[in-house]
C-alpha positions, -999 to +999 in steps of 0.1 A: -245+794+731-261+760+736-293+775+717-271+788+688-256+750+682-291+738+689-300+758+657-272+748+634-273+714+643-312+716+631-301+736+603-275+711+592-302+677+596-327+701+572-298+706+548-284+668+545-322+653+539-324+684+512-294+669+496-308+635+495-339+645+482-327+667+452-300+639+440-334+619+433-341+643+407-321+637+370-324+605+347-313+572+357-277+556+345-289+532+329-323+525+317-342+503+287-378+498+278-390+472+252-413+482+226-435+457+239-435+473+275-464+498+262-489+467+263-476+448+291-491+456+317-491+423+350-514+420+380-489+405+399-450+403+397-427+381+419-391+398+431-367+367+435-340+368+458-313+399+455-281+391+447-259+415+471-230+403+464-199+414+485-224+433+504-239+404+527-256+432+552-279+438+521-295+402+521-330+403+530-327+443+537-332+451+495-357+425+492-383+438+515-375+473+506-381+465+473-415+449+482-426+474+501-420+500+475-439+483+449-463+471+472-470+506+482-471+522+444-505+496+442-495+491+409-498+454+413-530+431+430-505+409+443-462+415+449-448+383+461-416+391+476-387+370+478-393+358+513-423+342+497-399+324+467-373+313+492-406+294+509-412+280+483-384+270+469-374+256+506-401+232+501-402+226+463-369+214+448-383+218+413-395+254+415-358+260+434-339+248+408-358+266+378-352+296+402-313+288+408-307+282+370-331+311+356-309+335+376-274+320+369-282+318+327-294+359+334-264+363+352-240+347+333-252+346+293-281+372+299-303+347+284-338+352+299-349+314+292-388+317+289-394+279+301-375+284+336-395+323+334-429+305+327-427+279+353-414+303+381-440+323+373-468+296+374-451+282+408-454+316+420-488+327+405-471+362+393-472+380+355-438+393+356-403+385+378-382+412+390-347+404+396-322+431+416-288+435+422-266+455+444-236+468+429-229+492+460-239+493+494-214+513+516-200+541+532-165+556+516-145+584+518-131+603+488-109+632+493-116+637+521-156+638+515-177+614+535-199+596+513-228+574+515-232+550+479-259+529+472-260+511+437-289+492+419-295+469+394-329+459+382-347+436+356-388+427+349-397+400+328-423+388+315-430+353+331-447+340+302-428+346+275-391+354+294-390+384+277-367+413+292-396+443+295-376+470+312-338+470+329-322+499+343-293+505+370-284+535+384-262+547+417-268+571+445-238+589+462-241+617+486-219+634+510-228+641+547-213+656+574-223+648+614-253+627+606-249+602+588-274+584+570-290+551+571-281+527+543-314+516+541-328+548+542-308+558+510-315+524+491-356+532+500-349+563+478-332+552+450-358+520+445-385+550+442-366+565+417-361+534+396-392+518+396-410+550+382-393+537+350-409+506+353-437+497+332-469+486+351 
């Protein structure tokens, strides 16, 4: 008997990372590429600091995921993550405040201004800018289905000019069972879905 529940509760652990792995497959929500995207292509981008939102347990958590994502596609010569801006910007009240108003003016008139762009990005010694945002970051239940929802939103610029190369969003929900799985675990996947969009 023990052996037999030894088996199904293997079974059922093969079966819930299957799941997760097939709902990467499909298109993404959301998704946009700029005509000039085909000839853009940065040695080194920047990720500012993730706005989470509602969903403080995020902070910090998306950012390095996100780093280490990129970092590990070796797309890039350099990814400065956002640990690296928030140094910076601790010690440089210029470069924080082009950083504080180039992400409020995206936020709120999603107005990519190219002189705030172009001096984060010569602060930071990076091509291109990638700015996230969590739109869900939670466990739920929905009739009566336990489900694990991880949303993202993400923008690259190009530092120089400001302009918007790619932006896309998309949101990952799966049901599980017994084991349930590790927010961060299911944000890892989705940012490796997302970023194959992105041009490089």
């Amino acid at each position: 008997m023990v052996n037999v529940l030894k088996k199904k509760s293997w079974l059922l652990q093969i079966l819930a990372l299957l799941a997760l792995a097939l709902s990467g497959c499909g298109e993404l929500r959301n998704s946009y590429l700029a005509p000039e995207a085909k000839t853009f292509h940065p040695k080194t981008i920047a990720i500012l600091p993730v706005e989470v939102g509602v969903y403080g347990e995020a902070g910090g958590v998306i950012d390095q995921i996100i780093a280490g994502v990129l970092s590990d596609k070796k797309w890039f010569s350099a990814v400065i993550g956002s640990d690296v801006i928030n140094q910076k910007a601790g010690s440089n009240e210029a470069f924080r405040k082009a950083v504080n108003d180039y992400l409020a003016k995206l936020k709120t008139l999603s107005f990519s201004d190219p002189d705030l762009s172009g001096s984060i990005g010569q602060t930071a010694a990076a091509e291109a800018l990638l700015v996230a945002n969590v739109d869900f970051w939670t466990y739920t239940v929905e009739k009566d289905k336990k489900l694990v929802r991880i949303g993202l939103g993400m923008k690259m610029a190009d530092a120089a000019t400001g302009k918007i190369m790619w932006k896309a969003s998309h949101v990952l929900t799966e049901e599980y069972s017994f084991f349930r799985p590790e927010l961060p675990d299911v944000a890892r996947g989705l940012v490796k879905k997302m970023i194959e969009y992105m041009p490089h």
